[in-house]
C-alpha positions as YAML, in Angstrom:
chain: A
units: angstrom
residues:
- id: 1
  name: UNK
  ca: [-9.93, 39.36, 1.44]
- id: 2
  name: UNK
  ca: [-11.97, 42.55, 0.64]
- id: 3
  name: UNK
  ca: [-12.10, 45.36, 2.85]
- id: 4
  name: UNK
  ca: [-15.24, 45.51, 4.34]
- id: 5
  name: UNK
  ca: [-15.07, 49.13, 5.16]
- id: 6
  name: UNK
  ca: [-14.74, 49.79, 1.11]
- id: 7
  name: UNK
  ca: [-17.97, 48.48, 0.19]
- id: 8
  name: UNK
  ca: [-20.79, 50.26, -1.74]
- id: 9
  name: UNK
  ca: [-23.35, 48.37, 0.25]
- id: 10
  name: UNK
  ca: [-24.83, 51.03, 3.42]
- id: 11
  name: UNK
  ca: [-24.36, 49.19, 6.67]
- id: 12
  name: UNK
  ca: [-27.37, 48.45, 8.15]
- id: 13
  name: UNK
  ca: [-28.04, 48.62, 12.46]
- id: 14
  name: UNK
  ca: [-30.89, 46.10, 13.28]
- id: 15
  name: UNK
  ca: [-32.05, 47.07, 16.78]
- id: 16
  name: UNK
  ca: [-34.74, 46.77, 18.97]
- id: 17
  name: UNK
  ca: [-37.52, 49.00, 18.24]
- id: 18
  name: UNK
  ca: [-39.68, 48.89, 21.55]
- id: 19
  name: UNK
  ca: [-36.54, 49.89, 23.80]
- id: 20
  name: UNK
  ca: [-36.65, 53.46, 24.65]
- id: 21
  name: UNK
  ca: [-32.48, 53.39, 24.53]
- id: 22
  name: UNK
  ca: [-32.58, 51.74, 21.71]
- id: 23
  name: UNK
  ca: [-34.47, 54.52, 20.00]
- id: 24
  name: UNK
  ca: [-32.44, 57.31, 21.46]
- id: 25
  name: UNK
  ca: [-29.37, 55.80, 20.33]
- id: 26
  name: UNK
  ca: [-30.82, 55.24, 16.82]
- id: 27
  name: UNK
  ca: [-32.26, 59.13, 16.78]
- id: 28
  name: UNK
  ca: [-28.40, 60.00, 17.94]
- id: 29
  name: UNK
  ca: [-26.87, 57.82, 15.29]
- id: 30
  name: UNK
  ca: [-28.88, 59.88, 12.79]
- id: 31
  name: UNK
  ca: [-28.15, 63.01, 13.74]
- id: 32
  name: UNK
  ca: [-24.48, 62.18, 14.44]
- id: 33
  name: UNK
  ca: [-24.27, 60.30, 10.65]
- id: 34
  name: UNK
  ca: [-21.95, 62.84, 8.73]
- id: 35
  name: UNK
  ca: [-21.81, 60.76, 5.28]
- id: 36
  name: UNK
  ca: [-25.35, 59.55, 5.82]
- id: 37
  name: UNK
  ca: [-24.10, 56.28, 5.30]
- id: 38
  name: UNK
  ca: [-25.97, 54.35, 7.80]
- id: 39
  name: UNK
  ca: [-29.50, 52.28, 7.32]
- id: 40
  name: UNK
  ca: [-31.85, 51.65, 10.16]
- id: 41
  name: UNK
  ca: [-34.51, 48.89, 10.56]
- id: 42
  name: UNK
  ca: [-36.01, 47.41, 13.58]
- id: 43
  name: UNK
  ca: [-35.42, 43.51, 14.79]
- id: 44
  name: UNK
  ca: [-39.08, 42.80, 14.71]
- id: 45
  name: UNK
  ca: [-40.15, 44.39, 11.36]
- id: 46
  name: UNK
  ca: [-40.44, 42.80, 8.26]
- id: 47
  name: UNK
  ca: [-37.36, 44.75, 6.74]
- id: 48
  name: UNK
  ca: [-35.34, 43.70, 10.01]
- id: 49
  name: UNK
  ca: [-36.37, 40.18, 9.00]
- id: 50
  name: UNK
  ca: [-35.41, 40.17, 5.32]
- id: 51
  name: UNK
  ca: [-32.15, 42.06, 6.14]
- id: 52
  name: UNK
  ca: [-30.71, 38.79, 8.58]
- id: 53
  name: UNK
  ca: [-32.57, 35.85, 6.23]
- id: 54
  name: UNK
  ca: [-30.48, 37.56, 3.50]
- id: 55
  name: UNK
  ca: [-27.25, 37.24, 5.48]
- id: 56
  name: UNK
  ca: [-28.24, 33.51, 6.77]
- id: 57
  name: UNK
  ca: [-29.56, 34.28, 10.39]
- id: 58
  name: UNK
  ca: [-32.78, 33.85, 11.94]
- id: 59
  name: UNK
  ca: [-34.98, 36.81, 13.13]
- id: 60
  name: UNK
  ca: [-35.16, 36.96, 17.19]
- id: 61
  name: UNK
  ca: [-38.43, 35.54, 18.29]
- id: 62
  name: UNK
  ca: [-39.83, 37.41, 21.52]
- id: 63
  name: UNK
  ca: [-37.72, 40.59, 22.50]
- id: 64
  name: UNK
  ca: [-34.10, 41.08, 20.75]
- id: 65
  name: UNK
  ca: [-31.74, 41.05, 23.43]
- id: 66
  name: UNK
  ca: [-28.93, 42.69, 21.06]
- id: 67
  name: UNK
  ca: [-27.93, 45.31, 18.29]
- id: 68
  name: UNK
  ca: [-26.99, 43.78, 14.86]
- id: 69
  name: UNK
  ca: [-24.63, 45.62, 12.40]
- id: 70
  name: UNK
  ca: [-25.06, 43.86, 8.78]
- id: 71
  name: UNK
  ca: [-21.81, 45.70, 6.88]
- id: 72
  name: UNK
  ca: [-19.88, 44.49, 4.11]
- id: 73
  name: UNK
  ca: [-21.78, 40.94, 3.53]
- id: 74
  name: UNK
  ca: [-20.96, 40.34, 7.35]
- id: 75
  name: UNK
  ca: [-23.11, 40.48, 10.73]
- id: 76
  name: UNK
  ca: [-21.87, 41.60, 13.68]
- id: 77
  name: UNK
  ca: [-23.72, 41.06, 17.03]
- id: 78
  name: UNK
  ca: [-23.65, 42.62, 20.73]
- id: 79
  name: UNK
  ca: [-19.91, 43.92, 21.39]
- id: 80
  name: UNK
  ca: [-18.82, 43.72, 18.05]
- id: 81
  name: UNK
  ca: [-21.21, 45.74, 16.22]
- id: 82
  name: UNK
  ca: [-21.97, 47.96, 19.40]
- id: 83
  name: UNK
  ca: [-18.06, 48.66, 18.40]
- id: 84
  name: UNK
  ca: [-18.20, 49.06, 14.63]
- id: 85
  name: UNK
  ca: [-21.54, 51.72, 14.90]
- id: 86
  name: UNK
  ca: [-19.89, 53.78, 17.43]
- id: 87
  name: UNK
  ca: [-16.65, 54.14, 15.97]
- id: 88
  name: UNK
  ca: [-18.25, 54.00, 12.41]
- id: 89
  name: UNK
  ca: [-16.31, 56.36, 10.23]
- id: 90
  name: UNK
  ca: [-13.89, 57.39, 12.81]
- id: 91
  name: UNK
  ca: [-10.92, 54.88, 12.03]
- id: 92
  name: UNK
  ca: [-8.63, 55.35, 9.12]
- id: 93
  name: UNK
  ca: [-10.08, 52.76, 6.26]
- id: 94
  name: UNK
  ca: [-6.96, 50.96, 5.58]
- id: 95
  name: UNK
  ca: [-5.08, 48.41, 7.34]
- id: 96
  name: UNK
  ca: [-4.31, 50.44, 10.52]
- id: 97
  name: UNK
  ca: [-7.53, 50.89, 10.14]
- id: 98
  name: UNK
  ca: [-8.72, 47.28, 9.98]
- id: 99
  name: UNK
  ca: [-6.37, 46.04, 12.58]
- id: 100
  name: UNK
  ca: [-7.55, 48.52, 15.17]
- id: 101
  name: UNK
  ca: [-11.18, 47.20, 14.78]
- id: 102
  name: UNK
  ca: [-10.18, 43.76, 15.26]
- id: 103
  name: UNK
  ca: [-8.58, 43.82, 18.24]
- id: 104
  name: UNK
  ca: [-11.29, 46.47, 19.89]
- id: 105
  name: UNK
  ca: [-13.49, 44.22, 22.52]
- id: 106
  name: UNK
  ca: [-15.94, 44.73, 25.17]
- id: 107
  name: UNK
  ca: [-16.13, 41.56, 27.33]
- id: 108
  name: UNK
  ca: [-19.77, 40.57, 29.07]
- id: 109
  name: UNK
  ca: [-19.28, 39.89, 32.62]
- id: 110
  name: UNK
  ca: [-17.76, 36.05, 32.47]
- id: 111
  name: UNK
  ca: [-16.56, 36.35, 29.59]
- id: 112
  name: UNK
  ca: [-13.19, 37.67, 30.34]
- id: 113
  name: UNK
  ca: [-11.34, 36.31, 33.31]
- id: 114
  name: UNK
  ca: [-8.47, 38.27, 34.59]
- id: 115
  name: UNK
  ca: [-6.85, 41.52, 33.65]
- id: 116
  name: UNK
  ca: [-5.31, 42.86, 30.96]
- id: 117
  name: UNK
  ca: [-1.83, 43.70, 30.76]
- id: 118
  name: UNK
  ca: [-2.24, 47.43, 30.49]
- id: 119
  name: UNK
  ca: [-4.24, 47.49, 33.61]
- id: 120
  name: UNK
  ca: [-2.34, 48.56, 36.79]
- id: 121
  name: UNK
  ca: [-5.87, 49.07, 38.61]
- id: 122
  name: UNK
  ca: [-5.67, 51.40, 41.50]
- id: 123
  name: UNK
  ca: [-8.12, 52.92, 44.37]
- id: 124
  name: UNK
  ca: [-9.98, 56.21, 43.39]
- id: 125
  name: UNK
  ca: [-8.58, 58.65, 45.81]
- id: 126
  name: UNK
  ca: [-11.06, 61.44, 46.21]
- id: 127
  name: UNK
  ca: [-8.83, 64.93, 46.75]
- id: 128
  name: UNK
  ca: [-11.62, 67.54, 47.15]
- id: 129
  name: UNK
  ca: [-15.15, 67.65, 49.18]
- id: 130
  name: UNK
  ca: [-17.66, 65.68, 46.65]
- id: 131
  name: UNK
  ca: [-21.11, 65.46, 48.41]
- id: 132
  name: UNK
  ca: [-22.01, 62.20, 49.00]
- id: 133
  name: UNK
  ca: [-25.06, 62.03, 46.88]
- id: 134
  name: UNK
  ca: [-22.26, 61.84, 43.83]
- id: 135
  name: UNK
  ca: [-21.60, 58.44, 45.24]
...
């Protein structure tokens, strides 16, 4: 299988371009892109558009209600590439590498059901005067 962190292809974030976080996160992304290695297009423009038909996926009709990652001939959607762009060029790009990325998940509410094993959850014990208006 080829390593899709090795390609010469730019990963490209398809995102929603009438959401005010949406655009902050893209302006951060950009200013935050060391290697310059990420591409940006909007869900709704034309470029958005020819970027999924290329990869076999329909544009969203109406309002996008996730980020797309297009990297390495693959799409990811929601979690996964919300994943992939924020720890894009952080991991080490070989198998470690790869394996860490696979098993990284945020779960939507339902989703998961139950906790994980590493989770010993405990009460937040407040030690020192916070005002209330932190809460």
């Amino acid at each position: 299988m080829a390593d899709p962190l090795a390609t010469i292809e730019p990963p490209v974030v398809l995102f929603d371009g009438v959401c005010n976080l949406c655009n902050g996160t893209v302006q951060f992304l950009i200013d935050h892109d060391r290697g310059q290695r990420l591409r940006f297009a909007a869900l709704q423009s034309e470029a958005g558009a020819r970027v999924l038909q290329a990869h076999g996926r329909t544009p969203p009709t109406g309002d996008p209600d996730s980020v797309v990652l297009v990297e390495g001939g693959r799409v990811y959607e929601r979690s996964d590439a919300a994943l992939r762009i924020a720890i894009h060029g952080m991991l080490p790009k070989n198998r470690l590498g790869r394996m860490m990325q696979r098993h990284l998940r945020i779960y939507k509410a339902g989703e998961y059901d139950g906790q994980h094993s590493a989770q010993q959850p405990e009460p937040l014990v407040i030690t020192t005067r916070v005002p209330k208006a932190k809460f």
